[in-house]
ZALUM-636881 format. One record per residue (C-alpha): residue number from 1; x negated, y negated, z negated; residue in three letters. Coordinates in steps of 0.1 Angstrom, whole numbers, plus 5000, padded with zeros to 4 digits. Layout:
<nodes>
NODE,NUM,X,Y,Z,ALA $
...
</nodes>
This chain:
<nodes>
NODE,1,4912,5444,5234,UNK $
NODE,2,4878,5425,5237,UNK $
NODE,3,4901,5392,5252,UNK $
NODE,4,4921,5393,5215,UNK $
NODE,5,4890,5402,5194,UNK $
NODE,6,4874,5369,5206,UNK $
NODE,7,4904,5351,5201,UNK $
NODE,8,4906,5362,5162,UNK $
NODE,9,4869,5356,5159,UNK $
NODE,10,4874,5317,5176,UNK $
NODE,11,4903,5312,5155,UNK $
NODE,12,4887,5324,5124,UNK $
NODE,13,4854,5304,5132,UNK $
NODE,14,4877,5271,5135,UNK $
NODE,15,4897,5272,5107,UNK $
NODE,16,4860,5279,5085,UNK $
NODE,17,4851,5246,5103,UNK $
NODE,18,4875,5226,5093,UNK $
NODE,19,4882,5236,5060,UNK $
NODE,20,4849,5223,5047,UNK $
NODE,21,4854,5191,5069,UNK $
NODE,22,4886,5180,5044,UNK $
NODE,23,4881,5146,5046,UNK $
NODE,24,4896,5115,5023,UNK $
NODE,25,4936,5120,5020,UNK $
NODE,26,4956,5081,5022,UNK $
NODE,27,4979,5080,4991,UNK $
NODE,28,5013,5064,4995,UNK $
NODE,29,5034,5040,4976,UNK $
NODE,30,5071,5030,4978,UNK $
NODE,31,5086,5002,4957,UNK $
NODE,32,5124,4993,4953,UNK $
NODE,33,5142,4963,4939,UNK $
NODE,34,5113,4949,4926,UNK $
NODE,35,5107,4917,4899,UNK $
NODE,36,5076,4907,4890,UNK $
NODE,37,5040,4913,4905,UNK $
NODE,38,5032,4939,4928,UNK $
NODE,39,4994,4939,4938,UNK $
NODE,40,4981,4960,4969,UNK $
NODE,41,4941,4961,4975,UNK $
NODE,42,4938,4989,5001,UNK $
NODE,43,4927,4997,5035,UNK $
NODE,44,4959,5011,5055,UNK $
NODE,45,4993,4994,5061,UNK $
NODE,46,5025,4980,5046,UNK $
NODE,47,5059,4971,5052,UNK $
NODE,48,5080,4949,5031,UNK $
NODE,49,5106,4927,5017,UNK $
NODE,50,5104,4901,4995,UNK $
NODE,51,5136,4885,4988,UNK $
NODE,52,5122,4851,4973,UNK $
NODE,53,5092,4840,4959,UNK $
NODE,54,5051,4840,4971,UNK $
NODE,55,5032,4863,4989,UNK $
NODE,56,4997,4861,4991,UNK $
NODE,57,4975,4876,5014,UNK $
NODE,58,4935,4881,5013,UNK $
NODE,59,4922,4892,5047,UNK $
NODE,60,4893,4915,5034,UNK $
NODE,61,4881,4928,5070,UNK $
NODE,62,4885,4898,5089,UNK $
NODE,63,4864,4907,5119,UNK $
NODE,64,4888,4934,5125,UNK $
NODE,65,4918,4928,5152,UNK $
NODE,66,4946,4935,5128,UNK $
NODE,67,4967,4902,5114,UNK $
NODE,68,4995,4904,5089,UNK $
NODE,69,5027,4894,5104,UNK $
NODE,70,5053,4875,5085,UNK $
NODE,71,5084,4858,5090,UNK $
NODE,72,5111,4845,5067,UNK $
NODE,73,5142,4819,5058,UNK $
NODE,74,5124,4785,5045,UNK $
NODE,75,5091,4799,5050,UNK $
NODE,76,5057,4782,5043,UNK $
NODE,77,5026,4792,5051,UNK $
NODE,78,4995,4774,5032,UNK $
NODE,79,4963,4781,5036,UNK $
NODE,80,4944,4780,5003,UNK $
NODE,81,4906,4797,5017,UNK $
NODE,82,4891,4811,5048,UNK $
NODE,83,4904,4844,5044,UNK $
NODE,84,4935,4837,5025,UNK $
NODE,85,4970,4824,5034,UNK $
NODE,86,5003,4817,5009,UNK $
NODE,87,5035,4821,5022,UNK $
NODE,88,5064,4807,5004,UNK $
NODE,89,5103,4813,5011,UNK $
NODE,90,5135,4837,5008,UNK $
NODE,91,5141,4869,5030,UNK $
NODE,92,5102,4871,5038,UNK $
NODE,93,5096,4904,5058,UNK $
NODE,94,5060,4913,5057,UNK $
NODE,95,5040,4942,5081,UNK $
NODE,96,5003,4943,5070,UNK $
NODE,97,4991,4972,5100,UNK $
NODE,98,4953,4985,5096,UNK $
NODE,99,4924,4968,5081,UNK $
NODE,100,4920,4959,5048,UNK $
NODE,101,4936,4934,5026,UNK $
NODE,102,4945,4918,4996,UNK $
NODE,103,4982,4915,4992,UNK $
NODE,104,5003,4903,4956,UNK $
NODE,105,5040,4898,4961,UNK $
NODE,106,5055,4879,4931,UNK $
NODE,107,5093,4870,4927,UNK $
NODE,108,5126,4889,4929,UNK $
NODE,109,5139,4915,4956,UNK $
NODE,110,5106,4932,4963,UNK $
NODE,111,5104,4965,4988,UNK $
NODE,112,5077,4983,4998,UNK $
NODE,113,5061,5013,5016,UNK $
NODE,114,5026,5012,5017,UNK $
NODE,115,4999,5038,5027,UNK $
NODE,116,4962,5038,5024,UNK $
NODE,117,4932,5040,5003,UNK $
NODE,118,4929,5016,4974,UNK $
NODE,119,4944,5003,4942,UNK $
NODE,120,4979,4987,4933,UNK $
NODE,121,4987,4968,4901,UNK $
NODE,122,5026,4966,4889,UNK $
NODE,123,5037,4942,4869,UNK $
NODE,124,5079,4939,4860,UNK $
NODE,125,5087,4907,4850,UNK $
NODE,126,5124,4915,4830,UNK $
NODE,127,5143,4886,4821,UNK $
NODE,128,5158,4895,4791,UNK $
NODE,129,5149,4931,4773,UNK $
NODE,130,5161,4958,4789,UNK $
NODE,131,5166,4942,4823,UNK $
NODE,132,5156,4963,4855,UNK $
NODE,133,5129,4951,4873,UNK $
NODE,134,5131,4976,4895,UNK $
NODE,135,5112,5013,4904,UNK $
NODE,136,5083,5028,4920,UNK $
NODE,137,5068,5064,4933,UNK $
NODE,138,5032,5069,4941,UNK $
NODE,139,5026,5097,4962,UNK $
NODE,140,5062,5113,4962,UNK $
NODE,141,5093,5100,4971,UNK $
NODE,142,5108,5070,4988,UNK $
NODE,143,5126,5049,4961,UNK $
NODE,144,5148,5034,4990,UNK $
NODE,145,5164,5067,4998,UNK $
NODE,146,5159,5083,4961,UNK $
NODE,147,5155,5060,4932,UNK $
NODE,148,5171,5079,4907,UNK $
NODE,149,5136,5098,4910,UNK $
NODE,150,5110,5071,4907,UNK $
NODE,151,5099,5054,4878,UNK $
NODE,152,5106,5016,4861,UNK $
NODE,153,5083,4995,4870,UNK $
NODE,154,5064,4985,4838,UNK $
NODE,155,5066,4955,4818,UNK $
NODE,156,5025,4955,4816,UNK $
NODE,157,5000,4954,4841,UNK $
NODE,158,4994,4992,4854,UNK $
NODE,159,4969,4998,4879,UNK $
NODE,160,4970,5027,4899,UNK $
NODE,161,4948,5042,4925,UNK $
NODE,162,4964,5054,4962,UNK $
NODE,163,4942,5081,4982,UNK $
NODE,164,4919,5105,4973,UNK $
NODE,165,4880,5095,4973,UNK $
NODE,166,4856,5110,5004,UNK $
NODE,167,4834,5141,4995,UNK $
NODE,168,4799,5115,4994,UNK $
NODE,169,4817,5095,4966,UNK $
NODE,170,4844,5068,4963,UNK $
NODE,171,4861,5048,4994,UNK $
NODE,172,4854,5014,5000,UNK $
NODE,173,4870,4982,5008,UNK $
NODE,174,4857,4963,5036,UNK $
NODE,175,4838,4932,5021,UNK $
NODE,176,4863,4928,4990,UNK $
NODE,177,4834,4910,4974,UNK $
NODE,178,4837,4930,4939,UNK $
</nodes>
C-alpha cells in the first residue's frame, strides 16, 4: 500500500514538473509541385526537390558542424559571399539537417518537408491565370500523400511563421544579421 502510494505521489510530482517546463514546439511545412519562390529562414531541417531552377542557400550558424548537402543533373555551385552558395541545375535534391539557414528555392517542380522554428515566404509564379503553381500545409498534412487538403500556393508573397515562440519571448536565428 505505502510502495503504490509513493508511486502515485512520484508520478503525480513529475507530470507537475514537466507541465510547466513546455518548452518551444518546431512547426512543420510541406510543399508540393511547387512554381515560383519558396523562402525558408529557420533553425531545423529540410528535405527537398527542385526540379529546375536556383537554390540559394545562407549558412546562418556557420560555426556549427551541420552543411547542406546537394546534388543534381547539370548542377552548379557558385559561391556569391562567405556564408552563401548558388546552386544551379535540373533534379536538384537538397537535405539542409540542423543549424540554421537561409534557403529560397525558385523555379518549377518544387517539394518540400521542412521542420523548425522560423519563417517561410510563398510566392506562386502562375504562368497564365489560373495556372497551378502548386500547394502547401503548415502544420497539418503532407501535401505529397494528401494534396487535395493543402492550400494553393499564392500568387503574392505570404509569409508565415513555423513553431511556436519559447515562454521568455520569441526564438531566434543564429546570427541572421536582422
Amino acid at each position: 500500500m505505502r510502495l503504490s502510494l509513493f508511486v502515485a505521489t512520484v508520478a503525480a510530482a513529475a507530470v507537475v514538473g514537466t507541465a510547466g517546463a513546455a518548452g518551444p514546439t518546431a512547426g512543420t511545412l510541406s510543399v508540393e509541385g511547387g512554381r515560383g519562390v519558396v523562402t525558408l529562414e529557420l533553425r531545423g531541417s529540410v528535405l527537398g526537390l527542385l526540379g529546375s531552377g536556383s537554390l540559394r542557400v545562407t549558412d546562418l550558424s556557420p560555426r556549427d558542424r551541420y552543411q547542406p548537402n546537394v546534388t543534381g543533373r547539370k548542377l552548379v555551385q557558385l559561391r556569391v559571399g562567405p556564408r552563401t552558395v548558388v546552386y544551379r541545375g535540373q533534379g536538384l535534391r537538397f537535405r539542409v539537417l540542423g543549424g540554421s539557414f537561409r534557403i529560397v528555392a525558385h523555379g518549377g517542380g518544387i517539394a518540400l518537408s521542412g521542420v523548425g522554428w522560423g519563417w517561410v515566404t510563398l510566392d506562386g509564379e502562375p504562368r497564365f491565370t489560373g495556372d497551378d503553381t502548386g500547394v502547401y500545409s503548415v502544420d497539418g498534412t503532407d501535401c505529397s500523400a494528401d494534396p487535395l487538403t493543402c492550400t494553393a500556393l499564392p500568387d503574392i508573397p505570404v509569409r508565415i511563421k513555423l513553431g511556436t515562440a519559447t515562454s521568455e519571448g520569441s526564438f531566434r536565428l543564429a546570427e541572421s544579421g536582422r
